[in-house]
C-alpha positions as CSV (number, residue, x, y, z in Angstrom):
1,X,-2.4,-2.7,4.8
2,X,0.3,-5.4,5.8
3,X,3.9,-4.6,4.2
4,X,3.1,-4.7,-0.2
5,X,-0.5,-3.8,-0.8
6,X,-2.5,-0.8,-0.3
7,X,-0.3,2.2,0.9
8,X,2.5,-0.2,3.2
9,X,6.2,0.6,3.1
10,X,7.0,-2.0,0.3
11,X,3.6,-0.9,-2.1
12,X,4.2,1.2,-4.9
13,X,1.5,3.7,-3.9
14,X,3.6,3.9,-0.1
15,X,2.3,6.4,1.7
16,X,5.8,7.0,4.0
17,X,9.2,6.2,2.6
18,X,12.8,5.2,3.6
19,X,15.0,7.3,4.5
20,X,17.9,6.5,2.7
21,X,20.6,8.1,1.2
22,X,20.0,6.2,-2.2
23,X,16.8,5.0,-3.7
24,X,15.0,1.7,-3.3
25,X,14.3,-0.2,-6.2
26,X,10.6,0.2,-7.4
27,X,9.8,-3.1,-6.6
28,X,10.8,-5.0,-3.6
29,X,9.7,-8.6,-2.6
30,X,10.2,-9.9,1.0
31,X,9.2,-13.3,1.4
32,X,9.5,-14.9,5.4
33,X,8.7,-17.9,7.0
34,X,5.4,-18.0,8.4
35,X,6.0,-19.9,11.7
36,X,2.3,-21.6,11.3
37,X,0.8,-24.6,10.0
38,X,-1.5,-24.0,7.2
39,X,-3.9,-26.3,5.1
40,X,-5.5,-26.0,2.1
41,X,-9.0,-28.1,1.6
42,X,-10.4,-28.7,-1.9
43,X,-13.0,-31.4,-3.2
44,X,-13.8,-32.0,0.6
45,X,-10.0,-33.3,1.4
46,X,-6.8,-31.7,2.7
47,X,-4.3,-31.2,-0.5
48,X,-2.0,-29.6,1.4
49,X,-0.7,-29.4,5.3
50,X,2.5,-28.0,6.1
51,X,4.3,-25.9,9.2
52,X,7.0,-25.0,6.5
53,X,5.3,-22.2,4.5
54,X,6.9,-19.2,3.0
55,X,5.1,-15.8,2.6
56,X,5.6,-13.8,-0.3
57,X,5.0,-9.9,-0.3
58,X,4.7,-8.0,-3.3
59,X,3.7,-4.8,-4.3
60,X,0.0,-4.5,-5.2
61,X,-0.8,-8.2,-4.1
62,X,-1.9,-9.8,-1.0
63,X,0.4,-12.0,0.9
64,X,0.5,-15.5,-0.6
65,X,1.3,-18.6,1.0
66,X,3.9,-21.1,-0.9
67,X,3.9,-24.6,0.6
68,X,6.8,-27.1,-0.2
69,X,6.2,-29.6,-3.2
70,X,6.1,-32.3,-0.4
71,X,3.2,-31.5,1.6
72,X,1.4,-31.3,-1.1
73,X,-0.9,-34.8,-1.9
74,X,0.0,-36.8,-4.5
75,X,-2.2,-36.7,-7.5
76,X,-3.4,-33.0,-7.0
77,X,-1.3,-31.4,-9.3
78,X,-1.5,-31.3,-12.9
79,X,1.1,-29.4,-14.6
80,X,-0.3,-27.3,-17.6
81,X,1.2,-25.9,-21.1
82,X,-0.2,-22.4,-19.7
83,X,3.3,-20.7,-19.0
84,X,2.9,-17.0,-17.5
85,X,6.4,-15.1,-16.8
86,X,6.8,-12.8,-13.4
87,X,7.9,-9.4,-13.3
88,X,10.9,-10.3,-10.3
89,X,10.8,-14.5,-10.3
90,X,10.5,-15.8,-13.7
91,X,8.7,-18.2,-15.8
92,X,5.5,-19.6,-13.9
93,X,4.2,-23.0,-14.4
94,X,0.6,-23.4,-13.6
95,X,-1.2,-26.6,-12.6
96,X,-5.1,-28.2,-12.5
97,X,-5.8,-29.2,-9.1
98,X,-8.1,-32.4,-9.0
99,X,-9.1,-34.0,-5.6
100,X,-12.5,-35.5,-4.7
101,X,-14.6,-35.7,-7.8
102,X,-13.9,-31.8,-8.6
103,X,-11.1,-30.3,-11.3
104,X,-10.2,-26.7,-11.3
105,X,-7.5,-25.1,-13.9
106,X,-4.9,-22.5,-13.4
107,X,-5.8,-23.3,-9.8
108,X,-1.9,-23.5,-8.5
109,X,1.1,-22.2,-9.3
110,X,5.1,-22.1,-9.2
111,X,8.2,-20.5,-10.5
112,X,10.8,-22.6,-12.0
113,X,13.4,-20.4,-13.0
114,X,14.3,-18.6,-10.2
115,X,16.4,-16.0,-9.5
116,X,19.7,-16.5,-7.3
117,X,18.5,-14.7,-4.8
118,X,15.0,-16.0,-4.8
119,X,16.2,-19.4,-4.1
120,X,13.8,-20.0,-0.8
121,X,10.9,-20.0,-3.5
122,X,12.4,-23.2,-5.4
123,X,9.8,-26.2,-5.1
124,X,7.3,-24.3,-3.7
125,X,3.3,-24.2,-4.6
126,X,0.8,-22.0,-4.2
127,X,-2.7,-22.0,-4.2
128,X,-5.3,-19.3,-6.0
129,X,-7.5,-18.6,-3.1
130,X,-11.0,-18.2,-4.9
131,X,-10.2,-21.6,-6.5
132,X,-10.3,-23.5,-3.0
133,X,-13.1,-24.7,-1.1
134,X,-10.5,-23.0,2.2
135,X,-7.5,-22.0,3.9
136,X,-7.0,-22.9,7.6
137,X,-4.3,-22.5,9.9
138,X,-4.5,-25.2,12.0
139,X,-8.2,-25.8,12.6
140,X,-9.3,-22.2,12.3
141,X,-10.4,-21.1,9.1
142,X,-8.6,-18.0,7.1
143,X,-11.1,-15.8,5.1
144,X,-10.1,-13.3,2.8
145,X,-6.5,-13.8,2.2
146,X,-3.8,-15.0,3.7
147,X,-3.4,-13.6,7.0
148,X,-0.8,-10.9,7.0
149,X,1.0,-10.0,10.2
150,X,1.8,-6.6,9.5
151,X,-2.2,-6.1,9.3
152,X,-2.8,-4.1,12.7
153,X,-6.3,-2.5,13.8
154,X,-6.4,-0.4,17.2
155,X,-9.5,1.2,18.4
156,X,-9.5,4.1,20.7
157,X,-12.1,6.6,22.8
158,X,-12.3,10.2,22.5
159,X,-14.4,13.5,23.2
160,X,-13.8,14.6,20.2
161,X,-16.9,16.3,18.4
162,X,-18.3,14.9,15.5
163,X,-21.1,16.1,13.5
164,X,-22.7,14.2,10.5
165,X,-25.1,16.8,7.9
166,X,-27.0,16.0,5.5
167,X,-27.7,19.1,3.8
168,X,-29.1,21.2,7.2
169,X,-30.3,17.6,8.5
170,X,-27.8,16.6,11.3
171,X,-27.5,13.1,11.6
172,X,-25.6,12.4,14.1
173,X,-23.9,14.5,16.8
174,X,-21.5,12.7,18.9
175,X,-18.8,13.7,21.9
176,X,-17.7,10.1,22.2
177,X,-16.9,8.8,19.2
178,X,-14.7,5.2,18.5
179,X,-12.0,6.0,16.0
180,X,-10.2,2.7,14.6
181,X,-6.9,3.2,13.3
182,X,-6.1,0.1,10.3
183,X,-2.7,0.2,8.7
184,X,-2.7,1.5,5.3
185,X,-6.0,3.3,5.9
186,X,-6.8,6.4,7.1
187,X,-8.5,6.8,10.6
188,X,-12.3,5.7,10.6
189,X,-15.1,7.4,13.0
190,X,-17.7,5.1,14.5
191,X,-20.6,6.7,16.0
192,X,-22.7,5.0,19.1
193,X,-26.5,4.6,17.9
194,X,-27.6,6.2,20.5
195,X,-26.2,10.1,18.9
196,X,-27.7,8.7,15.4
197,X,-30.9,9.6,14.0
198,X,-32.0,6.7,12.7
199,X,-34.8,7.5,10.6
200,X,-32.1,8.6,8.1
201,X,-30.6,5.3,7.4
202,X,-31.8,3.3,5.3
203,X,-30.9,-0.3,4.8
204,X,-29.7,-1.5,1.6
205,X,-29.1,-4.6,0.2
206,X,-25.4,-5.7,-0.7
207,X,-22.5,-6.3,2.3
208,X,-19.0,-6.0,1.8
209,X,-16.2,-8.3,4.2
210,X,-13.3,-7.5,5.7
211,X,-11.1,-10.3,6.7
212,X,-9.9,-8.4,9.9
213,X,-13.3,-7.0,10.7
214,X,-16.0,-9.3,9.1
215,X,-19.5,-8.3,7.2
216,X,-20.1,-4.6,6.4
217,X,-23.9,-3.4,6.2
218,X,-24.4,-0.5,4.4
219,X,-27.3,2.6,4.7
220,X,-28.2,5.3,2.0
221,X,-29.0,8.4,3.3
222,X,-31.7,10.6,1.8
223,X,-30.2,10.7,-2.1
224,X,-26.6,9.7,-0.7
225,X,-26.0,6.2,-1.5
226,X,-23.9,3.8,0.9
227,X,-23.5,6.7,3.0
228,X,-22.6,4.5,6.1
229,X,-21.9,0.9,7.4
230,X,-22.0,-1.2,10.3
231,X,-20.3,-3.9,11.6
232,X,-23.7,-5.5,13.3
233,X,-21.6,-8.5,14.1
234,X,-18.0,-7.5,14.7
235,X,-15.7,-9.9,14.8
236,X,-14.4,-10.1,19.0
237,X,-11.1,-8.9,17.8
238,X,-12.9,-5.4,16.7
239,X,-15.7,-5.6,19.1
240,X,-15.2,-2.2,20.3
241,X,-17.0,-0.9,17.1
242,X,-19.4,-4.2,16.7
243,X,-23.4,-2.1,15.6
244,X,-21.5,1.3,15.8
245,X,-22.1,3.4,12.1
246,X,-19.2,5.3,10.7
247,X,-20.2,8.3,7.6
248,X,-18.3,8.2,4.4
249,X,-16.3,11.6,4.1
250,X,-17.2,12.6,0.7
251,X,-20.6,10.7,0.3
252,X,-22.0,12.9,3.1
253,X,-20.5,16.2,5.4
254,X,-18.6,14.8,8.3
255,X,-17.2,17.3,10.6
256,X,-14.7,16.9,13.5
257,X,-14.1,19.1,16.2
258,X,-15.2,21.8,13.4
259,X,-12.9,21.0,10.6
260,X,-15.0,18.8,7.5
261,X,-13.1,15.2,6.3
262,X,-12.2,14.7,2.9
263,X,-11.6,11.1,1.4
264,X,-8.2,10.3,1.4
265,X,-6.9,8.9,-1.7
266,X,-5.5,5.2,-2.2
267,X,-8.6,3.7,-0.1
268,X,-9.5,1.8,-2.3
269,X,-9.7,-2.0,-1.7
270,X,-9.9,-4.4,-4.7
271,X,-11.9,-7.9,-4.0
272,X,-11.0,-10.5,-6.3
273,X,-7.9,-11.9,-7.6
274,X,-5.7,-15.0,-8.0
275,X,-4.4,-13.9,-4.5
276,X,-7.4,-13.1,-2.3
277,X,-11.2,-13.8,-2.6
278,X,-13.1,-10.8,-0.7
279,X,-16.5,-11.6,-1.1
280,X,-19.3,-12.0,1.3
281,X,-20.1,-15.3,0.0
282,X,-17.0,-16.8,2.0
283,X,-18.3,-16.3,5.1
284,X,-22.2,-16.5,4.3
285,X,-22.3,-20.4,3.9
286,X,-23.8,-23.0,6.0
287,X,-22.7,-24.2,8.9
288,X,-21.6,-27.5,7.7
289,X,-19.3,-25.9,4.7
290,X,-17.7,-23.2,7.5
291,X,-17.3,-26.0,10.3
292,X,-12.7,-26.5,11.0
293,X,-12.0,-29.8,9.8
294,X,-10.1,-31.7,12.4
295,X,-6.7,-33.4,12.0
């Protein structure tokens, strides 16, 4: 979720609100120091390094990192005629970014007529994710986005029953289910393989990624298709549900303690844009492209 996009408290589709005795504005932007170093790599060279970047939340977007003119190699940026103007900031400038043989447009970015009160923005660059070979902060790679630190996942036992149909088919039938609670989303029910009949998944091609979770497999179930995932390789932070299979309320009858799930609304994730890159493919490269750079 973190604090602008999907349903957190500064997103325009929020699913709490502030209590307050007058209304917000619609949009709110919160931008904060990020308190790590962070590199970008493009064309096989670092083009930018800095412990001095600001995050930028806004509604519907992705946190996105803005490092100062200064770290920021000489030569990378080009500035272009291509002129874009921001809803809260201004006019945006946009730059080709050239390093290392390769040349990418409308592959940076910055505001130049700021607002007053925006004034910790002035100077600063950003970098369109899917435009970059990577992010890193220090030598560990960021996938996805930029990390947000209002993104929090917890994982917890129960007893509770849970009872997956298809049709009169049941396909799984579990008293010890993993339910993983992700900000911004509703609650998700893993199911141990063991309470699974697993004649009725069938493997299809085509994995999604999550940046806090990693690759998604996914299994159609008799006519309902992408019924269920699996994390076969979870990342260690979410290990608790790593080759666990949760059912898609909606796609196929999932029951708890007697009462059926519906899909909540606003669970939708969109995976590209200039501020994130969400595609399998980011993850899915050899082990020489994924490998940290050292210093």
């Amino acid at each position: 979720m973190g604090l602008a996009w999907q349903q957190g408290p500064l997103a325009a589709a929020a699913v709490g609100h502030f209590l307050t005795a007058q209304p917000l504005p619609e949009r709110l932007l919160f931008a904060e120091p990020l308190r790590r170093r962070m590199r970008v790599r493009f064309g096989d060279l670092w083009i930018a390094d800095s412990d001095d970047v600001v995050l930028l939340h806004e509604p519907g977007r992705y946190p996105v990192a803005y490092f100062p003119r200064d770290a920021v190699e000489p030569g990378v940026l080009a500035v272009e005629e291509h002129r874009t103007e921001h809803h809260d900031l201004g006019e945006t400038t946009w730059f080709t970014v050239t390093a290392g043989g390769r040349s990418v447009r409308r592959a940076a970015w910055c505001h130049g007529a700021l607002p007053e009160y925006a004034a910790v923005m002035d100077g600063r660059i950003a970098f369109a994710w899917r435009a970059m070979d990577a992010f890193y902060e220090e030598d560990d790679r960021i996938v996805g986005h930029a990390a947000d630190p209002y993104h929090r996942i917890d994982i917890r036992s129960t007893s509770r029953h849970l009872v997956v149909r298809d049709g009169e088919q049941v396909v799984a039938d579990t008293r010890r289910p993993m339910v993983l609670y992700e900000s911004g989303f509703a609650p998700r029910w893993y199911v141990p393989r063991a309470d699974i009949d697993e004649s009725a998944l069938i493997p299809v091609d085509g994995q999604t990624f999550c940046p806090y979770k990693g690759l998604a497999s996914y299994y159609t179930i008799a006519e309902r298709s992408r019924a269920a995932w699996s994390y076969l390789d979870a990342w260690p932070e979410v290990g608790a549900v790593r080759n666990l299979v949760s059912f898609e309320p909606g796609t196929i009858d999932v029951d708890l303690d007697g009462h059926r799930l519906r899909l909540e609304p606003g669970q939708t994730v969109l995976p590209h844009g200039i501020d994130r890159g969400l595609d399998p493919d980011e993850l899915l490269l050899d082990a020489t492209a994924r490998r940290a750079y050292p210093s």
